[in-house]
C-alpha positions in Angstrom: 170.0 82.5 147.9 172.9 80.0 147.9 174.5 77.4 145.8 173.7 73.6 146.3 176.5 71.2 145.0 175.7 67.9 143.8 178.7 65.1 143.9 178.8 61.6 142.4 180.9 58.7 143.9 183.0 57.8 141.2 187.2 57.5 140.9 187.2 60.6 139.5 184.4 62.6 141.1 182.6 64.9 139.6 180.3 67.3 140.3 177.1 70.0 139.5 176.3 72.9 141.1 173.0 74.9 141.1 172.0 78.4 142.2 168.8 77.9 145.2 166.5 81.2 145.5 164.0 80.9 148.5 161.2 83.7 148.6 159.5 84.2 151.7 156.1 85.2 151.4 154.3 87.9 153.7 151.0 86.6 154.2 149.4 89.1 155.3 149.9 90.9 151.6 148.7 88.5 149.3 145.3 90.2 147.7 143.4 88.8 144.8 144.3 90.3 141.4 142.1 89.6 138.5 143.3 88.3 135.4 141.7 91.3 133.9 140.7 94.6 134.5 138.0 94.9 132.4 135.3 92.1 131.0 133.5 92.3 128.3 130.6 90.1 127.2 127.6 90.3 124.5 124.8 88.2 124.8 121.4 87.8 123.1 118.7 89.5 124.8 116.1 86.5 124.3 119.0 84.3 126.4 117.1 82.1 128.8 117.3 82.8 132.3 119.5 80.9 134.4 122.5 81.1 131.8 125.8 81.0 132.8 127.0 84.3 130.7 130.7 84.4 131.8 133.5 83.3 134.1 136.1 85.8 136.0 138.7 84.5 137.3 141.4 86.2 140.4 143.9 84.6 142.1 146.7 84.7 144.9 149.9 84.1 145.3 149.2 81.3 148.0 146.0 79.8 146.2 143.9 81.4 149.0 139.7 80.6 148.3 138.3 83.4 146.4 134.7 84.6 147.1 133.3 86.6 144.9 130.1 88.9 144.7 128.7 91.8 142.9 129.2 95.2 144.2 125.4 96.2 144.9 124.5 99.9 143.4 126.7 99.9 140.2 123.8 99.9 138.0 121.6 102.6 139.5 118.2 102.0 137.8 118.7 99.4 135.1 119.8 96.7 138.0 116.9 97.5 139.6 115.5 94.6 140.4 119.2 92.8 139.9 119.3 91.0 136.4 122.3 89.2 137.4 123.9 87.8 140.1 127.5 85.3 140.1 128.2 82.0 141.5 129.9 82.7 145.0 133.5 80.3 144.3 132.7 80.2 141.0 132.7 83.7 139.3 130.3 82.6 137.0 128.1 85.5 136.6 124.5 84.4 135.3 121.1 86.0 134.3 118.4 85.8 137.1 115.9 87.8 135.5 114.6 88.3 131.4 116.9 90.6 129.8 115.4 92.9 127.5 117.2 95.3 124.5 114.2 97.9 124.8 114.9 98.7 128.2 118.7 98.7 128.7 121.2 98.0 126.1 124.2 97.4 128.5 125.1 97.0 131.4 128.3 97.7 133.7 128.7 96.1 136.8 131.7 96.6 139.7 133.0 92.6 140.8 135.0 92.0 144.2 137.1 89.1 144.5 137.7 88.7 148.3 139.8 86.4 150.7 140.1 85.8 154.3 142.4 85.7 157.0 143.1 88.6 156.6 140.2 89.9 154.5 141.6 91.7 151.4 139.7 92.4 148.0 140.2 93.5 144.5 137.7 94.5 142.0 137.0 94.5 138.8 134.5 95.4 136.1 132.3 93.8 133.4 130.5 95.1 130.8 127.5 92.9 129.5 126.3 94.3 125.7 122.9 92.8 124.9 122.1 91.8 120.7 118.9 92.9 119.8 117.1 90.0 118.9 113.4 90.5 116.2 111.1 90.1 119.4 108.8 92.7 118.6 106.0 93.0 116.1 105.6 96.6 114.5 102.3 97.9 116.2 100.2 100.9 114.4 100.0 104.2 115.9 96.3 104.5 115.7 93.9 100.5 115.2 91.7 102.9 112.7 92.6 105.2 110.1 90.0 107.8 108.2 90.7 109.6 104.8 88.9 111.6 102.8 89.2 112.2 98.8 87.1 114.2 96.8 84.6 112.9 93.9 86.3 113.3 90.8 89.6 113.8 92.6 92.7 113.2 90.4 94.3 110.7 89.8 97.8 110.7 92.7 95.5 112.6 95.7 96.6 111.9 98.8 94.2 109.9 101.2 95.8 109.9 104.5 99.4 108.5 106.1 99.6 105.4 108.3 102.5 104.9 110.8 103.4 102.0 112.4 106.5 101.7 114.8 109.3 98.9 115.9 110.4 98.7 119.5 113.4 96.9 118.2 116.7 98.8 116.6 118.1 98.8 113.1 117.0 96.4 110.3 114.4 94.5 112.8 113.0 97.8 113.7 112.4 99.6 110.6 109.0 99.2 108.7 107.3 98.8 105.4 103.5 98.8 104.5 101.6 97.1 102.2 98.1 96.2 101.6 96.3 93.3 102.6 95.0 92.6 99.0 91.0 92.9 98.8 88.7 94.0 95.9 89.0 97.4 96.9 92.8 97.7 97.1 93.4 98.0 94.0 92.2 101.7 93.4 94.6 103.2 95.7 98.4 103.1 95.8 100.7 102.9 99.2 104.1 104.1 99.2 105.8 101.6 101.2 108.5 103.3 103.2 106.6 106.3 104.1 102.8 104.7 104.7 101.5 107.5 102.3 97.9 106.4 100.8 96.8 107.9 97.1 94.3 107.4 94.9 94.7 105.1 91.6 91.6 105.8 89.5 89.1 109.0 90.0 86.2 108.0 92.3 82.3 108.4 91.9 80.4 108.9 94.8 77.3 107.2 93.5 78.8 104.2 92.4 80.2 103.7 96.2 80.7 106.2 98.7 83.2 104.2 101.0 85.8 101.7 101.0 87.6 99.7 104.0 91.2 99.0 103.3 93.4 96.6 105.7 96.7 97.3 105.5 100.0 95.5 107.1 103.3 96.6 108.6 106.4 94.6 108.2 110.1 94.9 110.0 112.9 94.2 108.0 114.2 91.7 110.8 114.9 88.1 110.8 112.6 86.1 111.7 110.6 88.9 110.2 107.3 90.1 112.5 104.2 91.6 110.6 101.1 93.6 111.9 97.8 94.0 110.5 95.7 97.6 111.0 92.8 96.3 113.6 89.9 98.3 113.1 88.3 97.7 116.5 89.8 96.7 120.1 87.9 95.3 122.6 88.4 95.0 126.4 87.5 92.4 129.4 89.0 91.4 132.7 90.1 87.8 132.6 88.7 85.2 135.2 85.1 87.2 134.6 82.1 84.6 134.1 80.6 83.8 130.6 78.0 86.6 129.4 80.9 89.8 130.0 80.5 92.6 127.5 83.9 93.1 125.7 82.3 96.1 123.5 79.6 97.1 121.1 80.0 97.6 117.4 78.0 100.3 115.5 77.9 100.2 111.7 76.4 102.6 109.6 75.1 103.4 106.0 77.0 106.1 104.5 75.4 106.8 101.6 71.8 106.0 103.0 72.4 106.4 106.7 68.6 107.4 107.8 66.8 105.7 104.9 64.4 103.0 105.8 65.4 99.5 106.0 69.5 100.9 105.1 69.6 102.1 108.7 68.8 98.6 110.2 71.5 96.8 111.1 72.4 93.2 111.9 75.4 91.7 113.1 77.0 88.4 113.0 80.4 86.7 113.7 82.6 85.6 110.7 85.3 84.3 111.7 86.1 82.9 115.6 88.6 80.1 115.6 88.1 79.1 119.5 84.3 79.5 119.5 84.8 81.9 122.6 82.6 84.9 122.0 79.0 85.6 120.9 77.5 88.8 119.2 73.9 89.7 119.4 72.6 90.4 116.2 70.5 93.6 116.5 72.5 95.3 119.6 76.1 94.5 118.6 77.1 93.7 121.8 80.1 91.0 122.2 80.2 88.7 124.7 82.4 85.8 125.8 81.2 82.1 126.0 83.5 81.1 129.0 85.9 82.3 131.5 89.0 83.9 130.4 92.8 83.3 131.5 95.3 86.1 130.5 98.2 84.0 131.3 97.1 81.4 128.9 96.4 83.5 125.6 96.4 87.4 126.2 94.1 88.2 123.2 91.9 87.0 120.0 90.9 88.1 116.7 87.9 87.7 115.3 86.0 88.6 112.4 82.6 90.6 112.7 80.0 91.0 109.8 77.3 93.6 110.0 74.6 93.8 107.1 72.0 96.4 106.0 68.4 95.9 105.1 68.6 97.1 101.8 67.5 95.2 98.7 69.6 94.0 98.0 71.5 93.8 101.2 75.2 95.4 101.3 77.8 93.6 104.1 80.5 95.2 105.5 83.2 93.3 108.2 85.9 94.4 110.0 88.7 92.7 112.1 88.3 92.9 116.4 91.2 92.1 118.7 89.7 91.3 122.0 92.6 92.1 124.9 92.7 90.0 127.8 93.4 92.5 131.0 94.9 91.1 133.8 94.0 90.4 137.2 96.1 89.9 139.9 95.5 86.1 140.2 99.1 84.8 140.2 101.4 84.4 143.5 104.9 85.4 142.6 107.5 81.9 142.6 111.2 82.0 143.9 113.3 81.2 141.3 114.7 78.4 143.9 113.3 76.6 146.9 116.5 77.1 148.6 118.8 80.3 148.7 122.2 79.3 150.4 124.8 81.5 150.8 128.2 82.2 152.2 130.1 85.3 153.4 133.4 85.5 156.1 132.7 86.2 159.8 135.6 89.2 158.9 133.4 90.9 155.9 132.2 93.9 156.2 129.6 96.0 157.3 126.9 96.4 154.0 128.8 93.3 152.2 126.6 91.4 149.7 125.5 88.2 151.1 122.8 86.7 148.8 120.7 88.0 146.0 117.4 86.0 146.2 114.7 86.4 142.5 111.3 85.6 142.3 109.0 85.6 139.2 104.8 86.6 138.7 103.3 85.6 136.0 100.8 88.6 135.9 101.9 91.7 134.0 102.3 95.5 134.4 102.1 96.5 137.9 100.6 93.1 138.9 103.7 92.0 138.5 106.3 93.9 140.0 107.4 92.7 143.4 108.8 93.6 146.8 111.0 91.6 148.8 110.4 91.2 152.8 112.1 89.2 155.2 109.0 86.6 157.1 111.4 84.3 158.9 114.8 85.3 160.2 117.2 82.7 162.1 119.8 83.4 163.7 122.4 80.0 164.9 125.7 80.1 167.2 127.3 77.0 168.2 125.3 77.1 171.8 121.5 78.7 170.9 119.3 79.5 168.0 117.2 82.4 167.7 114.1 83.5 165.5 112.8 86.5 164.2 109.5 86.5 162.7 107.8 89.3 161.2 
C-alpha cells in the first residue's frame, strides 16, 4: 500500500492525498463459491416438462466461466432415469422428465460449479419439494360389490362396506361415498366417510329378491375427481382387427333362475357414445367395431342391458369399462434432435458430460427405456474417427 498525492497549480498550492491498496491475486486459488449452500425449491408436480425450475449461481474472484453439472448418483433410485438435468453456463436446473408426487415427494441433488485453468470446483445442494397437485381419481378396491340382508331384517342392518382409495395426499386424497341416485337407492342408507351400507326399510323377498346399487367416490381435492363403482371390466389388446372379444356377460334370474322362459336371456347395448362395440344378443359376447388405439383413448364405458323372458319381462343393466391394453407400437422420441455439450480437456475421469432424455408413448414396461451408444465420433485437429456399434 502507499499514499498518492494529488497537487493543483495554483498561488497557493494545495493539495489531497489518498491511501492506494493493491491486492495481488494468486490465480491458481480462485475456486467457485456458491452464493449458497443450500437451495431450496417447491414446484408443482403437474409442471410441464422442459421448465426452467431454478437458477444457482457461483462465482470467482476473477470472473472465471463457470460450468456447472449435476453430480450423477445423488439420488439413488428416484433419479433413476434423471428427472432433471441444468443448463451447462447457465445453472438453470430444469425438468426433463414428468415429475410425479406418488412416486417421490422430494428430491436432493449434489451441484458442482467448476472452472478451468486450473480446474477447481465447489458444490452445492438443492432440494426440489414437489406440491401435490388433484391428478388422481379415487379408484374402488373391488369394480363389484355383493351384500346380503336377511327378509324381514331390521331396520339399520348392515349390507356390506365399500372402499375406495386416493393415490394423492391430504384433502385431495381422502374420500367420501354417496349414491348414484336410482329407484332403488332409496331403501338403504350409506355412511359417507366410512362406505358402510344399511338398510332403510325391512325387505320382502317376494316383492324383489335383488337390487343393483351404483355408488360414487369423491376426493375432497380441488378440482375435485369422482369415481363410479363399475360392475364389469372388460379387456382387449389395441391395434386388434374389428370382431375381438372384449368379454362375455352372464345375467341371471334370482328369484326364478331355472324357470322357463325367466332363464332366457337377451342382451342389448344401452348406452355407447362412439358406436365402437357390438353385443350379441343371446351369447353376450362384446365385440369391437374397429381397430383400437391405446394412445388415443385408453378406455370406454358403456351401458349393457340384459332382459328376461318373463311376462312380463324384467331388465336389468349394468355399467362395462372396456380397458385398452397396450402394445408395444410406439418408438421412443429424444426429447431433442440435437444433444450438445461441453466439458474441459482438464475434467476428470467419470465427470458428467451430457444427460440425453427420450420419451415412449406406450405404458408400463412398454415404456421404459435403455440408452445405448449406435454412433460414436471421435475428432482431433488432424483425423476423425468412428465407432459404430
Amino acid at each position: 500500500s502507499f499514499n498518492v498525492v494529488a497537487n493543483d497549480n495554483g498561488n497557493v498550492s494545495r493539495k489531497t492525498v489518498t491511501l492506494v491498496r493493491i491486492t495481488v491475486l494468486d490465480l491458481g486459488n480462485d475456486p467457485p463459491v456458491f452464493s449458497q449452500g443450500v437451495y431450496v425449491v417447491t414446484v408443482r408436480e403437474d409442471i410441464a416438462i422442459g421448465s426452467s425450475l431454478i437458477q444457482l449461481s457461483a462465482s470467482t474472484k476473477t470472473n472465471k466461466l463457470i460450468y456447472y453439472s449435476i453430480v450423477p448418483g445423488n439420488v439413488p433410485s428416484s433419479n433413476n432415469p434423471p428427472r432433471f438435468q441444468i443448463r451447462i453456463s447457465k445453472g438453470i436446473v430444469w425438468n426433463s422428465h414428468r415429475l410425479d408426487h406418488k412416486e417421490t415427494s422430494n428430491f436432493s441433488l449434489t451441484i458442482r460449479a467448476e472452472t478451468t485453468d486450473p480446474p477447481m470446483s465447489a458444490f452445492a445442494n438443492l432440494k426440489i419439494f414437489l406440491e401435490d397437485v388433484n391428478d388422481n381419481p379415487p379408484e374402488f378396491v373391488m369394480p363389484r360389490y355383493q351384500g346380503h340382508v336377511s327378509e324381514n331384517a331390521p331396520i339399520g342392518s348392515s349390507v356390506l362396506q365399500v372402499s375406495a382409495r386416493d393415490r394423492d395426499s391430504g384433502e385431495n386424497g381422502r374420500v367420501t361415498y354417496s349414491f348414484v341416485q336410482d329407484k332403488d337407492s332409496d331403501k338403504f342408507g350409506l355412511d359417507e366417510n366410512t362406505g358402510l351400507v344399511t338398510t332403510r326399510e325391512e325387505f320382502d323377498r317376494e316383492a324383489q329378491g335383488r337390487y343393483t346399487l351404483a355408488l360414487k367416490a369423491r376426493d375432497n381435492g380441488s378440482p375435485q375427481k369422482t369415481t363410479d363403482t363399475i360392475p364389469y371390466i372388460g379387456h382387449v389388446m389395441e391395434n386388434l382387427k374389428a370382431g375381438a372379444s372384449v368379454m362375455t356377460m352372464s345375467a341371471v334370474d334370482i328369484d326364478d333362475p331355472d324357470v322357463g322362459n325367466n332363464a332366457v336371456m337377451t342382451y342389448a347395448l344401452l348406452f355407447d357414445a362412439n358406436g365402437l362395440f357390438s353385443i350379441d344378443r343371446d351369447t353376450g359376447v362384446i365385440r369391437t367395431r374397429r381397430m383400437l388405439d391405446r394412445e388415443k383413448r385408453s378406455s370406454y364405458d358403456i351401458v349393457v342391458a340384459a332382459t328376461d323372458g318373463g311376462d312380463p319381462p324384467q331388465e336389468g343393466k349394468v355399467k362395462v369399462k372396456v380397458i385398452v391394453d397396450d402394445a408395444n407400437d410406439q418408438h421412443p422420441q429424444f426429447t431433442k434432435r440435437v444433444f450438445a455439450a461441453k466439458i474441459s480437456e482438464s475434467a476428470a475421469l467419470g465427470s458428467t458430460v451430457a444427460t440425453v432424455s427420450a420419451t415412449d408413448r406406450d405404458e408400463g414396461v412398454n415404456a421404459k427405456l435403455k440408452y445405448r451408444y449406435v454412433w460414436v465420433r471421435e475428432s482431433t485437429p488432424n483425423s476423425s474417427t468412428c465407432m459404430c456399434g
